[in-house]
KOLSE-979267 format. One record per residue: residue in three letters; x, y, z of N, C-alpha, C in turn. Coordinates in pm, whole numbers, plus 32768, in hexadecimal, padded with zeros to 4 digits. Last residue first. Layout:
// KOLSE-979267
ALAXYZXYZXYZ/...
//
This chain:
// KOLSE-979267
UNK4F5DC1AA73B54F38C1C773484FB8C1F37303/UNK4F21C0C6749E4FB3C10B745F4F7DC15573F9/UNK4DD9C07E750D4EA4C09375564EE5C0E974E1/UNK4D36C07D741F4DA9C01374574E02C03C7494/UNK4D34C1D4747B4CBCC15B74224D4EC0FE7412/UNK4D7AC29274CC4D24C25A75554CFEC1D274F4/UNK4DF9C32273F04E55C2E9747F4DFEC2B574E6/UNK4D34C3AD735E4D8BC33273444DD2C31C737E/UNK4C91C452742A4C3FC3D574194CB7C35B73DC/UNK4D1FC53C744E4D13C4D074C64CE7C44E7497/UNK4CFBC57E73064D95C56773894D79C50273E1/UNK4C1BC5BB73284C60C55072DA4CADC515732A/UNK4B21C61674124B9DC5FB73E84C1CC5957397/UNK4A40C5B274A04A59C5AA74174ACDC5C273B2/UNK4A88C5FA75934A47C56675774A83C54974EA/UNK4AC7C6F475A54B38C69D75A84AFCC5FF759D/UNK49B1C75F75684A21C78874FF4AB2C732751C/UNK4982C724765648F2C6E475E74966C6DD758A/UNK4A1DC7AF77184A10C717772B49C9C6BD768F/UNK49B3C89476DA4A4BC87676D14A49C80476C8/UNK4897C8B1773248C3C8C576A04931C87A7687/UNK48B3C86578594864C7F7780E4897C8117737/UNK492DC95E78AE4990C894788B4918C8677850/UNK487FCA14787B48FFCA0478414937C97E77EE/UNK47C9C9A87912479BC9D078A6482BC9C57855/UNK4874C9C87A08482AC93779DE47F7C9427944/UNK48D4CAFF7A4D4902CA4B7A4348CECA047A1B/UNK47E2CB477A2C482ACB6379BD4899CAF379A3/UNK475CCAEE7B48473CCAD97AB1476ECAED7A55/UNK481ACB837BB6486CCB047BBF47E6CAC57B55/UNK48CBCCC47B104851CC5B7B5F485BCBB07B5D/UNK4A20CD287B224971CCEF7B01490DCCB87B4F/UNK4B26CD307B744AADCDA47BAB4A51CD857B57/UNK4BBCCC617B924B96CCA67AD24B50CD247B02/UNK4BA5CC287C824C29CC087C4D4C2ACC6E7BC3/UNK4AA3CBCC7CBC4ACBCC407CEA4B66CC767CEE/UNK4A86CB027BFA4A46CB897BE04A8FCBF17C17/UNK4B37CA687C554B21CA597BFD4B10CB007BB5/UNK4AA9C9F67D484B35CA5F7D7E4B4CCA9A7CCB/UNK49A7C9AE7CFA499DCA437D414A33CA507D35/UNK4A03C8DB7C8B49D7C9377C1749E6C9C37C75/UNK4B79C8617CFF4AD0C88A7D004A47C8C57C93/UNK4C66C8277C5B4C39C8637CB04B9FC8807C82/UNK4D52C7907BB34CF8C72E7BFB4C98C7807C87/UNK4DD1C7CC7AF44E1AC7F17B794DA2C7C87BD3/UNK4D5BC7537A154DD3C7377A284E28C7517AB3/UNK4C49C7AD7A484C85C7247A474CFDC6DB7A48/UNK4C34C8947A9D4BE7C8337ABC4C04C7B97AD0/UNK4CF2C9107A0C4CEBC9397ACE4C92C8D87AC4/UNK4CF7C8FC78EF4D51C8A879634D65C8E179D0/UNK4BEEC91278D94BDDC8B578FA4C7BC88B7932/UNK4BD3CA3979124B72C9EA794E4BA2C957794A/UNK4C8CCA75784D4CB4CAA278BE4C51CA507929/UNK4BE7CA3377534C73CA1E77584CB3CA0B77D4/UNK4B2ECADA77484B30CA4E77574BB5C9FD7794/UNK4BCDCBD9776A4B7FCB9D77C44B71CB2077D1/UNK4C0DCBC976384C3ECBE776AC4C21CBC17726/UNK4B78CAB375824B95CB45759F4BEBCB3C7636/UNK4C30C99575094BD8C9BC75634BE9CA78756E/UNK4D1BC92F74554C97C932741E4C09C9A2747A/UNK4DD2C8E475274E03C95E74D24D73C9957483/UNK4DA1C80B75A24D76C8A175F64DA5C901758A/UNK4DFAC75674C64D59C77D74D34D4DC7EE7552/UNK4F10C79F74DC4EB4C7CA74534E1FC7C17465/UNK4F30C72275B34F42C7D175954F2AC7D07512/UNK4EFDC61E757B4EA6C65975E84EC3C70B7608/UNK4FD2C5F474B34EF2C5BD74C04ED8C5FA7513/UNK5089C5E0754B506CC61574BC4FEEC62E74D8/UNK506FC53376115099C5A2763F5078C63A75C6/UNK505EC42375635002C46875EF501CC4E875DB/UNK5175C43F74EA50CFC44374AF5062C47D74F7/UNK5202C42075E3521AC48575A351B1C49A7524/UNK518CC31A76575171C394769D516EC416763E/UNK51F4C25875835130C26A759D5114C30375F9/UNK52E9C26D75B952B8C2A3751E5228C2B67547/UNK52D6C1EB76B65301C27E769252D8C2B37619/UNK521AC148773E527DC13C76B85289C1DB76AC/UNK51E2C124785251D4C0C4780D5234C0C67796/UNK5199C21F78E45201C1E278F3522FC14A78CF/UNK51A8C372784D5149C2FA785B51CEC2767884/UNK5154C4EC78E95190C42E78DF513BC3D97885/UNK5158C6537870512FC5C778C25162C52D7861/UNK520CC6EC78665199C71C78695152C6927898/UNK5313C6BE782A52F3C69C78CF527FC6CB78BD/UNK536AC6EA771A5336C67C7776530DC64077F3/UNK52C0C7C9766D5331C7C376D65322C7197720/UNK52D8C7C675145296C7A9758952ECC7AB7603/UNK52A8C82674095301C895745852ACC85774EA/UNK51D3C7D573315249C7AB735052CAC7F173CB/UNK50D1C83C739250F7C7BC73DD5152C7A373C7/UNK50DDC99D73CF510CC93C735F512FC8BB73AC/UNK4FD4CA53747E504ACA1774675059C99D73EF/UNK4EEBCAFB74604F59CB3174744FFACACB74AF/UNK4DFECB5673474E4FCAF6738C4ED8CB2473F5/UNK4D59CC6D73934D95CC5373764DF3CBAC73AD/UNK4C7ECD5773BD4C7DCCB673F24CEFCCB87389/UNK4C95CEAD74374C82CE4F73D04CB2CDCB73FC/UNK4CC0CFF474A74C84CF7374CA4C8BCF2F7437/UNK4E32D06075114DBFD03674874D4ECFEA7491/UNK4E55D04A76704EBED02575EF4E03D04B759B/UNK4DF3D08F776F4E3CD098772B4E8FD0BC769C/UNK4D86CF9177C94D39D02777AE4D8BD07B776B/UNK4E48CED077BA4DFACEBA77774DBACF50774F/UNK4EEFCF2178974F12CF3A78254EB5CF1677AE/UNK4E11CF07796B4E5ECF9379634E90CF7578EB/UNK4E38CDEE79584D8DCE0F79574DCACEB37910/UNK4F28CD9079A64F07CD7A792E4E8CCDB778FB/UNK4F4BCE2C7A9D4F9BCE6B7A5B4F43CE4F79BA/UNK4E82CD727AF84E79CDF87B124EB2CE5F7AA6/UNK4EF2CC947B2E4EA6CC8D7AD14E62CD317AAB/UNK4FEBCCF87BD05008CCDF7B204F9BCCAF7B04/UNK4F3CCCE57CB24F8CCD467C8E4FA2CD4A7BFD/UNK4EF1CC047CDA4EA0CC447CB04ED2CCE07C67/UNK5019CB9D7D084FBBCB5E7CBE4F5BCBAF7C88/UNK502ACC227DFA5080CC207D6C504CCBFF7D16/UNK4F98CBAB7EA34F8BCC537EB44FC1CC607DF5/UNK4FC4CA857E854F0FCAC17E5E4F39CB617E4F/UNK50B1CAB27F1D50A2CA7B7E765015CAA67E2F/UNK5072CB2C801C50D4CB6D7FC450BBCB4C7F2D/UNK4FA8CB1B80D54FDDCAC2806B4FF9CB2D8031/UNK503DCBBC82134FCDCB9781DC4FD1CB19815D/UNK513BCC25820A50D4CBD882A5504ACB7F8269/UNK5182CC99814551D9CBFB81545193CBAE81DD/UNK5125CDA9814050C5CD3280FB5100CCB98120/UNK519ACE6181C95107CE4981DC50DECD9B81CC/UNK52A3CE4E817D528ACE3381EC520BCE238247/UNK5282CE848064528ACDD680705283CDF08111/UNK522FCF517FE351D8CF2B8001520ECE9E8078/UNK530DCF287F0D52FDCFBE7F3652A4CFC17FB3/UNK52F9CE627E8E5346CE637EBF5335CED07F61/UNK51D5CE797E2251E5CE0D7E6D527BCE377ED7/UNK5278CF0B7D3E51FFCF287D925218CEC17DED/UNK532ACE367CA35344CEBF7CEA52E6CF007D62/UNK5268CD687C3A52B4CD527CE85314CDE87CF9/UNK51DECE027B8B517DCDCE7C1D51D9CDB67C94/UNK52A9CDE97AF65281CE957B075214CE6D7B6A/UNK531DCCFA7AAC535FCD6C7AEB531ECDE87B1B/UNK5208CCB77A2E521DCC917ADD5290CCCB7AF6/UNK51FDCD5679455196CD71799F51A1CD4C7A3A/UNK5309CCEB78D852F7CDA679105268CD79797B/UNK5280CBDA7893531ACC1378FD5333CCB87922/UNK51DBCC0B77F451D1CBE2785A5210CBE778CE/UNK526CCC8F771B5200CCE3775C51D4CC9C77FC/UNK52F8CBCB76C1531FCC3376FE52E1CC7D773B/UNK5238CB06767E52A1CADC76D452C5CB5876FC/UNK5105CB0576565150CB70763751C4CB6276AA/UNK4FE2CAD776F6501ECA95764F507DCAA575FC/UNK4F46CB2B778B4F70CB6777354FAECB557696/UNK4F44CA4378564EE2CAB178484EE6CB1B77CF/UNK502CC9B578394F93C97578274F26CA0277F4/UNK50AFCA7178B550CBCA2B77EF505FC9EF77EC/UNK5033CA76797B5076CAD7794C5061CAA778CC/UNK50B6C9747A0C501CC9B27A115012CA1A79A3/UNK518EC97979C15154C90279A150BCC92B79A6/UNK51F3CA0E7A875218CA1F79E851EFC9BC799F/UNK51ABC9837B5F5198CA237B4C51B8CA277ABC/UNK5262C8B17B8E51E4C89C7BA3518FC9217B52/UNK5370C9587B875338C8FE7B0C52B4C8F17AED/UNK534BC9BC7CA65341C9FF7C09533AC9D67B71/UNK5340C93C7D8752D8C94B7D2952BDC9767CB6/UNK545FC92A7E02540FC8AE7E0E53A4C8987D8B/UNK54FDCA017DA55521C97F7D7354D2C94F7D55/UNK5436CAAE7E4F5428CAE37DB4547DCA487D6B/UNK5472CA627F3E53E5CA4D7EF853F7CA5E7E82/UNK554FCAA67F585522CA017F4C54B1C9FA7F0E/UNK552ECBD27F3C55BACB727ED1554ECAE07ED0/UNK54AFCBF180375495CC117FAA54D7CBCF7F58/UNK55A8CBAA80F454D3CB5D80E154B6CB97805B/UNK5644CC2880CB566ECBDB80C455C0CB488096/UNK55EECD3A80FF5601CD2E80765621CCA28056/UNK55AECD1181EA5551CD4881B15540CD398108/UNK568ACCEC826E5649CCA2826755EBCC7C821D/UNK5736CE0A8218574ACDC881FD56FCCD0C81E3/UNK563ECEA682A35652CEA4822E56B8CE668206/UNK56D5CE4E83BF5605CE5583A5561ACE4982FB/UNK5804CDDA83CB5766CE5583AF571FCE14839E/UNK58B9CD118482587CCD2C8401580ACD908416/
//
Protein backbone atom coordinates (compact mmCIF):
# COMPACT_ATOMS: atom_id res chain seq x y z
CA UNK A 1 0.00 0.00 0.00
CA UNK A 2 1.26 3.92 -0.58
CA UNK A 3 2.13 6.49 1.67
CA UNK A 4 -1.03 8.10 0.03
CA UNK A 5 -3.03 5.41 0.02
CA UNK A 6 -2.59 5.23 4.03
CA UNK A 7 -2.82 8.72 4.11
CA UNK A 8 -6.16 8.80 2.71
CA UNK A 9 -7.14 5.89 4.68
CA UNK A 10 -6.28 8.04 8.31
CA UNK A 11 -8.09 10.87 6.89
CA UNK A 12 -11.43 8.96 5.89
CA UNK A 13 -11.43 7.56 9.82
CA UNK A 14 -10.99 10.63 11.16
CA UNK A 15 -13.39 12.43 9.12
CA UNK A 16 -16.08 9.10 10.11
CA UNK A 17 -14.83 9.26 13.67
CA UNK A 18 -15.33 13.37 14.15
CA UNK A 19 -17.41 14.90 11.69
CA UNK A 20 -20.62 14.81 13.31
CA UNK A 21 -18.78 16.03 16.45
CA UNK A 22 -17.74 19.01 13.87
CA UNK A 23 -21.21 19.74 12.55
CA UNK A 24 -22.45 19.99 15.84
CA UNK A 25 -19.90 22.62 16.69
CA UNK A 26 -20.68 24.41 13.62
CA UNK A 27 -24.65 24.53 13.85
CA UNK A 28 -24.04 25.57 17.30
CA UNK A 29 -21.99 28.33 16.10
CA UNK A 30 -24.03 29.53 13.42
CA UNK A 31 -27.37 28.27 13.54
CA UNK A 32 -27.54 27.33 9.90
CA UNK A 33 -27.69 23.41 9.09
CA UNK A 34 -26.28 24.09 5.76
CA UNK A 35 -23.96 26.62 6.41
CA UNK A 36 -22.66 24.44 9.02
CA UNK A 37 -21.94 21.58 6.78
CA UNK A 38 -20.05 23.83 3.99
CA UNK A 39 -18.04 25.41 6.87
CA UNK A 40 -16.55 21.80 8.17
CA UNK A 41 -16.43 20.57 4.47
CA UNK A 42 -14.36 23.57 3.70
CA UNK A 43 -12.03 23.10 7.28
CA UNK A 44 -11.62 19.28 6.52
CA UNK A 45 -10.52 20.13 2.85
CA UNK A 46 -7.73 22.22 4.39
CA UNK A 47 -6.90 19.92 7.01
CA UNK A 48 -6.81 17.45 4.21
CA UNK A 49 -4.17 19.23 2.25
CA UNK A 50 -2.18 19.61 5.54
CA UNK A 51 -3.09 16.04 7.13
CA UNK A 52 0.60 14.75 6.99
CA UNK A 53 1.61 17.72 9.28
CA UNK A 54 -1.30 17.79 11.47
CA UNK A 55 -2.54 13.79 12.18
CA UNK A 56 0.97 13.90 14.61
CA UNK A 57 -0.32 16.39 16.49
CA UNK A 58 -4.44 16.88 17.45
CA UNK A 59 -5.88 16.79 14.33
CA UNK A 60 -9.64 17.45 15.97
CA UNK A 61 -8.46 20.81 18.00
CA UNK A 62 -6.43 21.60 14.31
CA UNK A 63 -10.16 21.12 12.64
CA UNK A 64 -11.93 22.33 15.10
CA UNK A 65 -10.34 25.62 15.16
CA UNK A 66 -10.24 25.43 11.66
CA UNK A 67 -14.18 25.71 11.10
CA UNK A 68 -14.23 28.19 13.87
CA UNK A 69 -12.07 30.09 11.52
CA UNK A 70 -14.00 29.46 8.52
CA UNK A 71 -17.19 30.68 10.84
CA UNK A 72 -15.19 33.97 12.20
CA UNK A 73 -14.09 34.42 7.96
CA UNK A 74 -17.72 34.16 7.01
CA UNK A 75 -18.98 36.32 9.51
CA UNK A 76 -16.50 39.33 8.08
CA UNK A 77 -17.89 38.69 5.37
CA UNK A 78 -21.47 38.63 4.94
CA UNK A 79 -23.84 42.22 5.92
CA UNK A 80 -23.18 43.16 9.50
CA UNK A 81 -26.54 42.82 11.34
CA UNK A 82 -27.88 40.58 14.51
CA UNK A 83 -30.14 38.64 13.27
CA UNK A 84 -31.87 35.39 14.74
CA UNK A 85 -30.34 32.71 12.93
CA UNK A 86 -32.26 29.58 13.49
CA UNK A 87 -35.98 28.29 13.51
CA UNK A 88 -36.38 25.86 16.72
CA UNK A 89 -38.61 24.01 14.47
CA UNK A 90 -35.86 22.67 11.92
CA UNK A 91 -33.87 20.79 14.83
CA UNK A 92 -31.29 18.26 14.13
CA UNK A 93 -31.22 15.78 16.80
CA UNK A 94 -27.90 14.81 17.49
CA UNK A 95 -27.33 18.43 18.61
CA UNK A 96 -27.64 17.01 21.98
CA UNK A 97 -29.31 14.05 24.48
CA UNK A 98 -31.51 13.59 27.07
CA UNK A 99 -31.83 10.11 28.21
CA UNK A 100 -34.87 10.02 30.31
CA UNK A 101 -37.82 11.02 27.82
CA UNK A 102 -37.21 11.92 24.50
CA UNK A 103 -40.10 14.37 24.14
CA UNK A 104 -38.15 16.29 27.27
CA UNK A 105 -34.89 16.18 24.99
CA UNK A 106 -36.56 17.38 21.72
CA UNK A 107 -38.04 20.55 23.98
CA UNK A 108 -34.54 20.72 25.48
CA UNK A 109 -32.99 20.89 22.28
CA UNK A 110 -35.76 23.62 21.12
CA UNK A 111 -35.05 25.85 24.22
CA UNK A 112 -31.63 25.82 23.97
CA UNK A 113 -31.25 27.04 20.01
CA UNK A 114 -33.70 29.52 20.50
CA UNK A 115 -31.94 31.02 23.49
CA UNK A 116 -28.31 30.96 21.53
CA UNK A 117 -30.47 32.30 18.79
CA UNK A 118 -31.22 35.51 21.18
CA UNK A 119 -27.30 36.08 21.84
CA UNK A 120 -25.00 38.32 19.40
CA UNK A 121 -22.46 36.69 17.50
CA UNK A 122 -19.80 36.37 19.69
CA UNK A 123 -21.89 35.71 22.56
CA UNK A 124 -22.96 33.14 20.86
CA UNK A 125 -19.48 31.69 19.98
CA UNK A 126 -18.09 32.37 23.64
CA UNK A 127 -20.37 30.40 25.15
CA UNK A 128 -20.53 27.17 23.02
CA UNK A 129 -16.50 26.96 23.12
CA UNK A 130 -16.99 27.55 26.73
CA UNK A 131 -19.55 25.56 27.59
CA UNK A 132 -20.66 23.41 25.26
CA UNK A 133 -17.16 22.29 23.90
CA UNK A 134 -16.02 22.75 27.41
CA UNK A 135 -12.67 24.88 26.59
CA UNK A 136 -10.83 27.29 28.72
CA UNK A 137 -11.47 31.06 28.67
CA UNK A 138 -7.63 31.47 27.47
CA UNK A 139 -8.10 28.41 24.73
CA UNK A 140 -11.43 30.32 24.34
CA UNK A 141 -9.84 33.60 23.41
CA UNK A 142 -7.15 32.35 21.57
CA UNK A 143 -9.71 30.29 19.52
CA UNK A 144 -11.97 33.93 18.71
CA UNK A 145 -8.41 35.91 18.61
CA UNK A 146 -9.76 38.02 21.75
CA UNK A 147 -8.74 38.88 24.85
CA UNK A 148 -9.37 36.46 27.40
CA UNK A 149 -11.06 39.68 29.28
CA UNK A 150 -13.29 39.83 26.35
CA UNK A 151 -13.85 36.20 27.27
CA UNK A 152 -15.26 36.79 30.59
CA UNK A 153 -16.96 40.06 29.88
CA UNK A 154 -18.60 38.26 27.06
CA UNK A 155 -19.85 34.96 29.02
CA UNK A 156 -20.75 36.88 31.93
CA UNK A 157 -23.37 38.97 29.24
CA UNK A 158 -24.34 35.53 27.39
CA UNK A 159 -24.81 33.71 30.55
CA UNK A 160 -27.06 37.01 32.29
CA UNK A 161 -29.25 36.77 28.76
CA UNK A 162 -29.50 32.76 28.99
CA UNK A 163 -30.53 33.11 32.81
CA UNK A 164 -33.36 34.98 31.66
CA UNK A 165 -34.34 33.29 28.90
CA UNK A 166 -37.92 32.26 28.54
CA UNK A 167 -37.15 29.35 26.64
CA UNK A 168 -34.64 28.03 29.08
CA UNK A 169 -36.59 29.05 32.07
CA UNK A 170 -40.01 26.82 30.86
CA UNK A 171 -38.11 23.52 30.58
CA UNK A 172 -35.99 23.97 33.93
CA UNK A 173 -39.41 24.82 36.06
CA UNK A 174 -40.93 21.17 37.09
CA UNK A 175 -38.88 18.86 34.89
CA UNK A 176 -41.30 18.69 31.88
CA UNK A 177 -42.63 21.85 30.85
Amino acid sequence: MTEYANRDEDFTAFVVARSGQLVRIARMLCGDPGLAEDLVQTALEKAYLRWDRIELGDPFGYVRQAVVNQHLSWLRRRPWRERQVSDPGELDPSVTSYVDDPAHGVQRRAAVVAALATLTRRERAVAVLRYMEDLSEAETAAMLGVAIGTVKSTSSRALAKLRCSPELFDINVGGHA
